[in-house]
C-alpha positions as CSV (number, residue, x, y, z in Angstrom):
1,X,-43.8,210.8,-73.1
2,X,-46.1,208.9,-70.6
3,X,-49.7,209.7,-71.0
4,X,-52.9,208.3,-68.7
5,X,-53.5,206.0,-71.5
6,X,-50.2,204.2,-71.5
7,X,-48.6,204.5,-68.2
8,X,-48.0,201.6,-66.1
9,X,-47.6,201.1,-62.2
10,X,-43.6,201.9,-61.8
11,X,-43.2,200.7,-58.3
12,X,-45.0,199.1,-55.8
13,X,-46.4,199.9,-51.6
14,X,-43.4,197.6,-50.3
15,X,-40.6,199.0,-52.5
16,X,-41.9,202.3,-51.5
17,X,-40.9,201.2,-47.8
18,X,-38.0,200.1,-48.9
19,X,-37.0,203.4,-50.6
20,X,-37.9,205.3,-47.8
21,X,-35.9,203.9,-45.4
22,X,-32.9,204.5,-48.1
23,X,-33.9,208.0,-48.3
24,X,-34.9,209.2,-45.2
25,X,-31.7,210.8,-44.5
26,X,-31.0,212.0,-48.0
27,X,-31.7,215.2,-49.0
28,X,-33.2,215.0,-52.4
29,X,-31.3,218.5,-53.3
30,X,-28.5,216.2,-53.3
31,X,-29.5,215.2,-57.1
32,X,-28.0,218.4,-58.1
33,X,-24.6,217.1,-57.3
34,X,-25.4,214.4,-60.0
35,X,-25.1,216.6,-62.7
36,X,-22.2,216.3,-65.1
37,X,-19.5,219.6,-65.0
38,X,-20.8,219.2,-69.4
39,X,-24.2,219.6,-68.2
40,X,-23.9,222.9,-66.3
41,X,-25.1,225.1,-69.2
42,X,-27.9,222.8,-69.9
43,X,-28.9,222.7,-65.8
44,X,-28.6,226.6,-65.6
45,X,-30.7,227.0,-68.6
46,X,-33.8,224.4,-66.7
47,X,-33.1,226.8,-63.8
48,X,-33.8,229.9,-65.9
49,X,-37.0,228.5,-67.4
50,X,-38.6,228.0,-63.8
51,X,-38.9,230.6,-61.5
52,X,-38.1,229.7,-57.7
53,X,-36.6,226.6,-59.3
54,X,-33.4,225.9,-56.6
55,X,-35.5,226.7,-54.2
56,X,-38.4,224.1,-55.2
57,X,-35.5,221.0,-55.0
58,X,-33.8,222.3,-51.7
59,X,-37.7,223.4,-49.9
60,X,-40.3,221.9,-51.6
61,X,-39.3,218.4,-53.2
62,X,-38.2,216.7,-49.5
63,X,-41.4,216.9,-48.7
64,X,-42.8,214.4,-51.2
65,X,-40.2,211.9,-49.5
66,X,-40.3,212.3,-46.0
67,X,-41.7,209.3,-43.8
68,X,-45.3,210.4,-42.5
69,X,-46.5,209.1,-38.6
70,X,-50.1,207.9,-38.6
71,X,-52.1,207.4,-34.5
72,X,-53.2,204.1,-35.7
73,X,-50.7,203.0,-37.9
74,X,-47.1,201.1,-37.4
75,X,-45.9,201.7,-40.9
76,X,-44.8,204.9,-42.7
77,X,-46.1,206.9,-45.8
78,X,-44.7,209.3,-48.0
79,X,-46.2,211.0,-50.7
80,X,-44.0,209.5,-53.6
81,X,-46.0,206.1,-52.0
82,X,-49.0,206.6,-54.0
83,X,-48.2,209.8,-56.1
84,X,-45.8,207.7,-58.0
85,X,-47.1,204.5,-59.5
86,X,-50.8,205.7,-59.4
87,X,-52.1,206.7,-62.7
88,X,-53.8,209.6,-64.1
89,X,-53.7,211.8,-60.7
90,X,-52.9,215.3,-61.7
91,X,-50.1,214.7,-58.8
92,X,-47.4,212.6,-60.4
93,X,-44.1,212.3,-59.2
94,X,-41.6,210.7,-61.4
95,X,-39.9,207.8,-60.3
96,X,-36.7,208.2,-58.6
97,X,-33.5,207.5,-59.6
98,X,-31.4,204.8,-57.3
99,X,-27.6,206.0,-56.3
100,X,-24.7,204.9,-54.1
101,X,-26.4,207.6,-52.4
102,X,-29.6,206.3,-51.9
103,X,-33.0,207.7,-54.2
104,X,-32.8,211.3,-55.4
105,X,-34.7,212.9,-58.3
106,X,-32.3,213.7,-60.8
107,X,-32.3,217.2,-62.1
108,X,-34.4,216.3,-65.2
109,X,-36.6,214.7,-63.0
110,X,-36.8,217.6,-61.0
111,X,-38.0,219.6,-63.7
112,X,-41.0,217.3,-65.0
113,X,-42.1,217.3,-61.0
114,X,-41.8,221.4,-61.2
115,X,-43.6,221.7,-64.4
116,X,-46.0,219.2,-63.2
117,X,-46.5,220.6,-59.7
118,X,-47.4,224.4,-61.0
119,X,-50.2,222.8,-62.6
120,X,-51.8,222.8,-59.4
121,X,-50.8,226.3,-58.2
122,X,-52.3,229.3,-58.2
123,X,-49.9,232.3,-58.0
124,X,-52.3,234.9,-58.1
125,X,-54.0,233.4,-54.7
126,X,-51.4,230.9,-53.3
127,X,-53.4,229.8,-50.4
128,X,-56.2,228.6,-52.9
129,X,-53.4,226.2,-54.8
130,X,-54.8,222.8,-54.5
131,X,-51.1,221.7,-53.8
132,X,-51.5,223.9,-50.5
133,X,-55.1,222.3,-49.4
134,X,-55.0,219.0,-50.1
135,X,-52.5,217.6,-47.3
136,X,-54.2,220.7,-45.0
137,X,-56.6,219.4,-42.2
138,X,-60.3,220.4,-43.4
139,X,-60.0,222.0,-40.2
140,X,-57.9,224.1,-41.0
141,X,-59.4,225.1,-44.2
142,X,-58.1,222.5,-46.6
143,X,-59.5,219.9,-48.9
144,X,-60.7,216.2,-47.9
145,X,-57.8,214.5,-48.9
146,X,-57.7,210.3,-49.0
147,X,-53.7,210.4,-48.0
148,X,-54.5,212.3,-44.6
149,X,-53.7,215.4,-43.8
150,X,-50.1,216.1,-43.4
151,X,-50.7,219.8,-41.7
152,X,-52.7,220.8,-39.0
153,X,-52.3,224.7,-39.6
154,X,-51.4,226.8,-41.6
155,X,-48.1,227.8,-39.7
156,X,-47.0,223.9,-40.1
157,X,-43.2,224.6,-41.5
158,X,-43.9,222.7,-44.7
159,X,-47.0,224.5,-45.5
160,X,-45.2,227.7,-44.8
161,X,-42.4,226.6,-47.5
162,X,-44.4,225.2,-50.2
163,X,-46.6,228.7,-49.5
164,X,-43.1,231.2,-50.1
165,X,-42.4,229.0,-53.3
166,X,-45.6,229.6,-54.8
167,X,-45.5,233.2,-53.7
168,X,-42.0,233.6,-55.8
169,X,-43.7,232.0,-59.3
170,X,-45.1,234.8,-61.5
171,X,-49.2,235.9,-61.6
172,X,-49.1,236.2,-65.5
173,X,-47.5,232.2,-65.6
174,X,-49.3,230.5,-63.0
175,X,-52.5,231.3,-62.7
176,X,-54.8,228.9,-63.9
177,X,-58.2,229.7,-66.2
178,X,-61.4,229.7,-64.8
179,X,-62.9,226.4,-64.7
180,X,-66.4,225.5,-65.6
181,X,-69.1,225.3,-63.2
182,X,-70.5,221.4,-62.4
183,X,-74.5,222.5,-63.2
184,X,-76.6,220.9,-60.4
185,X,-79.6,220.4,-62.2
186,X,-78.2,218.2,-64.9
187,X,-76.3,216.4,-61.5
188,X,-79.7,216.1,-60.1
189,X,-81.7,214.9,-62.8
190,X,-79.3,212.7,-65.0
191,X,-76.1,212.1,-63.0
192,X,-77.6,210.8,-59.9
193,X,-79.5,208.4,-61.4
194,X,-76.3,206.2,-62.6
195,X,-76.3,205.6,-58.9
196,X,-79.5,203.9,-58.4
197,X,-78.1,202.0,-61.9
198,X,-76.1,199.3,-61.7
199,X,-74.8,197.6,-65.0
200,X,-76.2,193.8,-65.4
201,X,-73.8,191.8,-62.2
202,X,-72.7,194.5,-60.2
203,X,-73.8,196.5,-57.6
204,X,-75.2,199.9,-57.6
205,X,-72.5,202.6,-56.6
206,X,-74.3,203.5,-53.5
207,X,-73.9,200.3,-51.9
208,X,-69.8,201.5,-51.3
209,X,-70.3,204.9,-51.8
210,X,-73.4,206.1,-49.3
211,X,-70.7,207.4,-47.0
212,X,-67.1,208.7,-45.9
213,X,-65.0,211.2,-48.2
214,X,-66.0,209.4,-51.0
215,X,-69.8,209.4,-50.0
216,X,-71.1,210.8,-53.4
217,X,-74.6,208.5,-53.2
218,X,-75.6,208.6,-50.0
219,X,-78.8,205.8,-49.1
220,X,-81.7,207.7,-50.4
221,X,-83.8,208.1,-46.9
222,X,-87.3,207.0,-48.7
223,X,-85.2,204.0,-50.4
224,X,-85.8,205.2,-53.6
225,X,-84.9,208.7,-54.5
226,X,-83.2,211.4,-52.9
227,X,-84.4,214.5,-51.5
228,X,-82.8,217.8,-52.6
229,X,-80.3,218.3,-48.8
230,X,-79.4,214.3,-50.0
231,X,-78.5,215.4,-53.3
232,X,-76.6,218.4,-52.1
233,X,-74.2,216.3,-49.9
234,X,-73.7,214.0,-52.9
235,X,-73.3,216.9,-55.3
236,X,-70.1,218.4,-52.5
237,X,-69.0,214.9,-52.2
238,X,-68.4,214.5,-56.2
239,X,-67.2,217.6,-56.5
240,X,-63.9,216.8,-54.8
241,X,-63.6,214.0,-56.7
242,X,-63.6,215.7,-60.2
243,X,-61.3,218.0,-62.2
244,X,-63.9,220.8,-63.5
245,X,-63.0,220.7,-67.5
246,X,-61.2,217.7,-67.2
247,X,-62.7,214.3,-67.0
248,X,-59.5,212.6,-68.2
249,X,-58.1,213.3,-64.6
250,X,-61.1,212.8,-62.6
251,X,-60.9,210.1,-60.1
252,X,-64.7,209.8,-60.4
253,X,-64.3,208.6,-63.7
254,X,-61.1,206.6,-63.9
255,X,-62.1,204.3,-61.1
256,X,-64.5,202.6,-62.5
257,X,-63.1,203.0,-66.3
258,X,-60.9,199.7,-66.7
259,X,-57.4,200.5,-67.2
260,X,-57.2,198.9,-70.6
261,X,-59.4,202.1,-71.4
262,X,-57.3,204.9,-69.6
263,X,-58.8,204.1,-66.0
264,X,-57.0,203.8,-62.4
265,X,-55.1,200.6,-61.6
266,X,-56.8,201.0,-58.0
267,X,-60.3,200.4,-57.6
268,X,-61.9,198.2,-54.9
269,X,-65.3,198.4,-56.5
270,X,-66.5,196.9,-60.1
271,X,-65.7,198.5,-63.7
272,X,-68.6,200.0,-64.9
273,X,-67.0,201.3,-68.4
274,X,-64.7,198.9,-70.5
275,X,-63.4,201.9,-72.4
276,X,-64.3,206.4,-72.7
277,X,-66.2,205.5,-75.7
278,X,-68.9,204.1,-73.4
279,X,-72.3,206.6,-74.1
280,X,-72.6,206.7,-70.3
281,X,-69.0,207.6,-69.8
282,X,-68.9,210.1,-72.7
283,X,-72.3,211.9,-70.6
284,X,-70.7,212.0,-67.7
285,X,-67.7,213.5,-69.1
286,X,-69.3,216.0,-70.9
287,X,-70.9,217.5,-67.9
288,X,-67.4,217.4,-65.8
289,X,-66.0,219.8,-69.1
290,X,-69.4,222.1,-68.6
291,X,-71.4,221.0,-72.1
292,X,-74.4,219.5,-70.6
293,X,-76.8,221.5,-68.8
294,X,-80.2,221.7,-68.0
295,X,-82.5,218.3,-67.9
296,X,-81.4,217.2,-71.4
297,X,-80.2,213.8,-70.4
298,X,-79.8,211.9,-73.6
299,X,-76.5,210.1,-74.7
Protein backbone atom coordinates (compact mmCIF):
# COMPACT_ATOMS: atom_id res chain seq x y z
CA UNK A 1 0.00 0.00 0.00
CA UNK A 2 1.44 3.50 -1.08
CA UNK A 3 1.53 5.89 1.74
CA UNK A 4 2.75 9.87 1.65
CA UNK A 5 5.92 8.67 3.12
CA UNK A 6 6.92 6.25 0.41
CA UNK A 7 5.24 7.19 -2.72
CA UNK A 8 7.16 8.22 -5.66
CA UNK A 9 6.28 10.43 -8.81
CA UNK A 10 4.67 7.65 -11.33
CA UNK A 11 4.61 9.68 -14.41
CA UNK A 12 5.63 12.71 -15.62
CA UNK A 13 3.92 16.44 -17.39
CA UNK A 14 4.98 15.13 -20.97
CA UNK A 15 3.82 11.48 -20.65
CA UNK A 16 0.76 13.00 -19.33
CA UNK A 17 0.35 14.67 -22.91
CA UNK A 18 1.14 11.85 -24.37
CA UNK A 19 -1.53 9.85 -22.60
CA UNK A 20 -4.00 12.18 -23.26
CA UNK A 21 -3.83 12.32 -26.67
CA UNK A 22 -4.15 8.25 -26.45
CA UNK A 23 -7.20 8.68 -24.39
CA UNK A 24 -9.05 11.36 -25.57
CA UNK A 25 -11.42 9.29 -27.41
CA UNK A 26 -11.54 6.39 -24.97
CA UNK A 27 -14.07 6.16 -22.67
CA UNK A 28 -12.53 5.07 -19.38
CA UNK A 29 -15.88 2.90 -18.65
CA UNK A 30 -14.27 0.84 -21.29
CA UNK A 31 -11.98 -0.75 -18.37
CA UNK A 32 -14.87 -2.72 -17.39
CA UNK A 33 -14.68 -4.72 -20.58
CA UNK A 34 -11.17 -5.68 -19.17
CA UNK A 35 -12.40 -7.86 -16.64
CA UNK A 36 -11.92 -11.57 -16.88
CA UNK A 37 -15.57 -13.73 -17.43
CA UNK A 38 -13.57 -15.61 -13.68
CA UNK A 39 -13.63 -12.27 -12.28
CA UNK A 40 -17.35 -11.39 -12.58
CA UNK A 41 -18.30 -12.48 -9.05
CA UNK A 42 -15.35 -10.67 -7.64
CA UNK A 43 -16.34 -7.27 -9.89
CA UNK A 44 -20.06 -7.61 -8.77
CA UNK A 45 -19.12 -7.97 -5.28
CA UNK A 46 -16.69 -4.23 -5.67
CA UNK A 47 -19.91 -3.04 -7.17
CA UNK A 48 -22.01 -4.01 -4.24
CA UNK A 49 -19.61 -2.48 -1.63
CA UNK A 50 -19.92 1.16 -3.38
CA UNK A 51 -23.03 2.67 -3.79
CA UNK A 52 -23.55 4.55 -7.29
CA UNK A 53 -20.44 2.53 -8.27
CA UNK A 54 -21.29 1.93 -12.31
CA UNK A 55 -22.35 5.05 -12.48
CA UNK A 56 -19.04 6.70 -10.95
CA UNK A 57 -16.81 4.84 -13.91
CA UNK A 58 -19.41 5.59 -16.85
CA UNK A 59 -20.21 9.68 -15.24
CA UNK A 60 -17.77 10.62 -13.00
CA UNK A 61 -14.20 9.02 -13.80
CA UNK A 62 -14.02 10.66 -17.75
CA UNK A 63 -13.79 13.63 -16.17
CA UNK A 64 -10.39 13.17 -14.53
CA UNK A 65 -9.21 12.43 -18.26
CA UNK A 66 -10.58 14.77 -20.49
CA UNK A 67 -8.23 17.45 -22.26
CA UNK A 68 -8.94 20.95 -20.55
CA UNK A 69 -8.70 24.43 -22.96
CA UNK A 70 -6.89 27.29 -21.22
CA UNK A 71 -7.34 31.44 -23.02
CA UNK A 72 -3.66 31.75 -22.70
CA UNK A 73 -2.44 28.40 -23.06
CA UNK A 74 -1.52 26.20 -26.37
CA UNK A 75 -1.28 22.93 -24.42
CA UNK A 76 -3.88 20.74 -22.76
CA UNK A 77 -4.53 19.62 -18.99
CA UNK A 78 -6.36 17.04 -17.47
CA UNK A 79 -6.71 16.34 -14.03
CA UNK A 80 -4.86 12.81 -13.92
CA UNK A 81 -1.82 15.58 -15.00
CA UNK A 82 -1.11 16.57 -11.63
CA UNK A 83 -3.55 14.34 -9.48
CA UNK A 84 -1.50 11.45 -10.38
CA UNK A 85 2.24 11.70 -9.74
CA UNK A 86 1.81 14.46 -7.12
CA UNK A 87 2.15 13.32 -3.63
CA UNK A 88 0.25 13.53 -0.51
CA UNK A 89 -2.86 15.46 -2.15
CA UNK A 90 -5.93 14.05 -0.63
CA UNK A 91 -6.91 13.86 -4.62
CA UNK A 92 -4.94 10.90 -5.99
CA UNK A 93 -5.68 9.08 -8.95
CA UNK A 94 -4.00 5.93 -9.59
CA UNK A 95 -2.05 5.46 -12.39
CA UNK A 96 -3.59 4.13 -15.43
CA UNK A 97 -3.24 1.10 -16.93
CA UNK A 98 -1.85 1.09 -20.91
CA UNK A 99 -4.05 -1.20 -23.44
CA UNK A 100 -4.25 -1.96 -27.18
CA UNK A 101 -7.05 0.37 -26.30
CA UNK A 102 -5.35 3.16 -25.13
CA UNK A 103 -5.24 4.13 -20.94
CA UNK A 104 -8.19 3.00 -18.93
CA UNK A 105 -8.43 2.51 -15.12
CA UNK A 106 -8.82 -0.96 -14.56
CA UNK A 107 -11.76 -1.99 -12.43
CA UNK A 108 -9.49 -2.38 -9.26
CA UNK A 109 -8.25 0.82 -10.04
CA UNK A 110 -11.53 2.14 -10.19
CA UNK A 111 -12.30 1.24 -6.89
CA UNK A 112 -9.17 2.73 -5.03
CA UNK A 113 -10.16 6.18 -7.07
CA UNK A 114 -14.02 5.58 -5.65
CA UNK A 115 -12.91 4.92 -2.16
CA UNK A 116 -10.44 7.61 -2.41
CA UNK A 117 -12.78 10.22 -4.05
CA UNK A 118 -15.71 9.75 -1.19
CA UNK A 119 -13.23 11.02 1.04
CA UNK A 120 -13.90 14.27 -0.19
CA UNK A 121 -17.65 14.13 -0.37
CA UNK A 122 -20.16 15.06 1.65
CA UNK A 123 -23.47 13.27 1.13
CA UNK A 124 -25.44 14.85 3.70
CA UNK A 125 -24.74 18.34 1.81
CA UNK A 126 -23.41 17.49 -1.70
CA UNK A 127 -22.88 20.93 -2.80
CA UNK A 128 -20.41 21.52 0.21
CA UNK A 129 -18.18 18.25 -1.13
CA UNK A 130 -14.78 19.70 -1.79
CA UNK A 131 -14.72 17.46 -4.96
CA UNK A 132 -17.75 19.78 -6.14
CA UNK A 133 -15.86 23.25 -5.24
CA UNK A 134 -12.59 22.90 -6.09
CA UNK A 135 -12.70 22.91 -10.03
CA UNK A 136 -15.94 25.49 -9.48
CA UNK A 137 -15.19 29.29 -10.43
CA UNK A 138 -14.96 31.22 -6.88
CA UNK A 139 -17.46 32.97 -8.73
CA UNK A 140 -19.67 30.73 -8.77
CA UNK A 141 -19.21 29.73 -5.22
CA UNK A 142 -16.34 27.38 -5.28
CA UNK A 143 -12.89 27.08 -3.83
CA UNK A 144 -9.59 28.81 -5.06
CA UNK A 145 -8.26 26.14 -6.84
CA UNK A 146 -4.36 26.15 -8.37
CA UNK A 147 -5.51 23.78 -11.47
CA UNK A 148 -8.23 26.44 -12.69
CA UNK A 149 -11.55 26.24 -12.57
CA UNK A 150 -13.04 23.71 -14.80
CA UNK A 151 -16.81 25.03 -14.28
CA UNK A 152 -18.25 28.22 -14.54
CA UNK A 153 -21.70 27.36 -12.89
CA UNK A 154 -23.23 25.26 -11.32
CA UNK A 155 -25.41 23.88 -14.31
CA UNK A 156 -21.95 23.06 -16.20
CA UNK A 157 -22.85 19.18 -17.26
CA UNK A 158 -19.93 17.77 -15.38
CA UNK A 159 -20.74 19.50 -12.18
CA UNK A 160 -24.31 18.43 -12.55
CA UNK A 161 -23.01 14.64 -12.83
CA UNK A 162 -20.43 14.45 -10.32
CA UNK A 163 -23.49 16.39 -8.08
CA UNK A 164 -26.34 13.18 -8.91
CA UNK A 165 -23.39 10.70 -7.95
CA UNK A 166 -22.85 12.12 -4.70
CA UNK A 167 -26.55 12.56 -4.20
CA UNK A 168 -26.94 8.54 -4.75
CA UNK A 169 -24.07 7.72 -1.88
CA UNK A 170 -25.63 7.18 1.54
CA UNK A 171 -25.87 10.15 4.59
CA UNK A 172 -24.91 7.54 7.30
CA UNK A 173 -21.51 6.45 4.97
CA UNK A 174 -20.36 9.60 3.56
CA UNK A 175 -20.53 12.21 5.66
CA UNK A 176 -17.53 13.32 7.05
CA UNK A 177 -16.86 14.34 11.05
CA UNK A 178 -16.64 17.72 11.99
CA UNK A 179 -13.26 19.11 11.72
CA UNK A 180 -11.55 21.20 14.16
CA UNK A 181 -11.52 24.85 14.04
CA UNK A 182 -7.89 26.69 12.92
CA UNK A 183 -7.84 29.14 16.34
CA UNK A 184 -6.80 32.56 15.10
CA UNK A 185 -5.19 33.73 18.06
CA UNK A 186 -2.57 31.09 18.26
CA UNK A 187 -2.40 31.90 14.07
CA UNK A 188 -1.85 35.46 15.07
CA UNK A 189 0.51 35.27 17.80
CA UNK A 190 2.71 32.18 16.99
CA UNK A 191 2.10 31.02 13.40
CA UNK A 192 2.61 34.20 11.66
CA UNK A 193 5.68 34.85 13.05
CA UNK A 194 7.41 31.77 11.09
CA UNK A 195 6.80 34.13 8.30
CA UNK A 196 8.88 37.04 9.27
CA UNK A 197 11.45 33.84 10.14
CA UNK A 198 13.54 32.58 7.83
CA UNK A 199 15.89 29.55 8.69
CA UNK A 200 19.80 30.54 8.37
CA UNK A 201 20.19 30.95 3.95
CA UNK A 202 16.84 31.20 2.85
CA UNK A 203 14.41 33.60 2.50
CA UNK A 204 11.55 34.54 4.60
CA UNK A 205 8.09 33.00 3.23
CA UNK A 206 6.72 36.32 2.52
CA UNK A 207 9.07 37.17 0.00
CA UNK A 208 7.02 34.41 -2.50
CA UNK A 209 4.10 34.28 -0.63
CA UNK A 210 2.77 38.15 -0.05
CA UNK A 211 0.34 37.51 -2.81
CA UNK A 212 -1.94 35.41 -5.28
CA UNK A 213 -3.98 32.24 -4.05
CA UNK A 214 -1.23 31.25 -2.13
CA UNK A 215 -0.78 34.82 -0.57
CA UNK A 216 -0.73 33.52 3.15
CA UNK A 217 2.04 36.39 4.34
CA UNK A 218 1.10 39.29 2.74
CA UNK A 219 4.06 42.44 3.13
CA UNK A 220 3.30 43.70 6.45
CA UNK A 221 2.29 47.52 5.50
CA UNK A 222 4.53 49.07 8.54
CA UNK A 223 7.45 46.57 7.28
CA UNK A 224 7.45 44.84 10.31
CA UNK A 225 4.27 43.42 11.63
CA UNK A 226 0.93 42.97 10.51
CA UNK A 227 -2.15 44.68 11.44
CA UNK A 228 -5.18 42.50 12.40
CA UNK A 229 -7.31 43.13 8.39
CA UNK A 230 -3.42 41.85 7.22
CA UNK A 231 -3.55 38.94 9.29
CA UNK A 232 -7.14 38.08 8.47
CA UNK A 233 -6.36 37.81 4.63
CA UNK A 234 -3.37 35.62 5.59
CA UNK A 235 -5.40 33.65 8.09
CA UNK A 236 -8.26 32.85 4.71
CA UNK A 237 -5.38 32.48 2.52
CA UNK A 238 -3.86 29.40 4.81
CA UNK A 239 -6.88 28.15 5.39
CA UNK A 240 -7.36 26.80 1.89
CA UNK A 241 -4.17 25.44 1.97
CA UNK A 242 -4.69 23.19 5.06
CA UNK A 243 -6.66 19.93 5.88
CA UNK A 244 -8.30 20.94 9.33
CA UNK A 245 -7.13 17.70 11.56
CA UNK A 246 -4.80 16.62 9.19
CA UNK A 247 -1.37 18.14 8.66
CA UNK A 248 -0.09 14.97 6.95
CA UNK A 249 -2.20 16.23 3.83
CA UNK A 250 -1.73 19.83 4.11
CA UNK A 251 -0.04 21.47 1.29
CA UNK A 252 1.04 24.13 3.69
CA UNK A 253 3.13 21.78 5.30
CA UNK A 254 4.47 19.37 2.76
CA UNK A 255 5.85 22.08 0.56
CA UNK A 256 8.38 23.06 2.35
CA UNK A 257 8.89 19.54 4.29
CA UNK A 258 11.71 17.73 1.97
CA UNK A 259 10.41 14.74 0.51
CA UNK A 260 12.92 12.46 2.19
CA UNK A 261 10.63 13.40 5.25
CA UNK A 262 7.00 12.83 3.69
CA UNK A 263 6.99 16.39 1.83
CA UNK A 264 5.75 17.37 -1.86
CA UNK A 265 8.09 16.63 -4.75
CA UNK A 266 6.93 20.20 -6.03
CA UNK A 267 8.06 23.18 -4.41
CA UNK A 268 9.60 26.18 -6.13
CA UNK A 269 10.57 27.76 -2.87
CA UNK A 270 13.32 26.47 -0.15
CA UNK A 271 12.82 23.44 2.43
CA UNK A 272 12.33 24.77 5.62
CA UNK A 273 11.91 21.22 7.54
CA UNK A 274 14.33 18.22 6.70
CA UNK A 275 11.99 15.84 8.32
CA UNK A 276 8.01 16.09 10.75
CA UNK A 277 10.17 15.63 13.65
CA UNK A 278 11.33 19.26 13.25
CA UNK A 279 9.84 21.26 16.69
CA UNK A 280 8.66 23.95 14.33
CA UNK A 281 6.94 21.47 12.03
CA UNK A 282 5.50 19.40 14.94
CA UNK A 283 3.82 23.25 16.23
CA UNK A 284 2.56 23.94 13.26
CA UNK A 285 1.01 20.66 12.94
CA UNK A 286 -0.42 20.53 16.13
CA UNK A 287 -2.49 23.62 15.54
CA UNK A 288 -3.74 22.36 11.90
CA UNK A 289 -5.24 18.97 14.20
CA UNK A 290 -6.77 21.80 16.83
CA UNK A 291 -4.27 21.06 20.11
CA UNK A 292 -2.78 24.36 20.37
CA UNK A 293 -4.70 27.28 21.33
CA UNK A 294 -4.48 30.38 22.91
CA UNK A 295 -0.88 32.40 22.98
CA UNK A 296 1.05 29.35 24.43
CA UNK A 297 3.64 29.21 21.70
CA UNK A 298 6.36 27.01 23.00
CA UNK A 299 7.70 23.85 21.05
Amino acid sequence: MRTADTKTPRVTRNRWLAVLTLCASVAVIAAGDLTPTSDVASADAVTQERPGFAYYRQSVEPVFTRPRGYPDRTEQAACVMCHVWQTSVRFDLQDMTETQDGWVWTEAQSALNYDMLTRLVNASDPASSKLLRKPLAPTAGGEAHTGGAFWESTDDAEYQAVLGWIEMLPDAQFTPAPTPTLDYEFYRTCVQRVFASPRPGQLPCKECHGGGQAGFAPEPSNGTSWTDAEARRGFQAISRLIVPGNPEQSRWLLKPLHPDGGGSYTHNGVRRWRSRSDPEWQMLAAWVRGERTGSNCSI
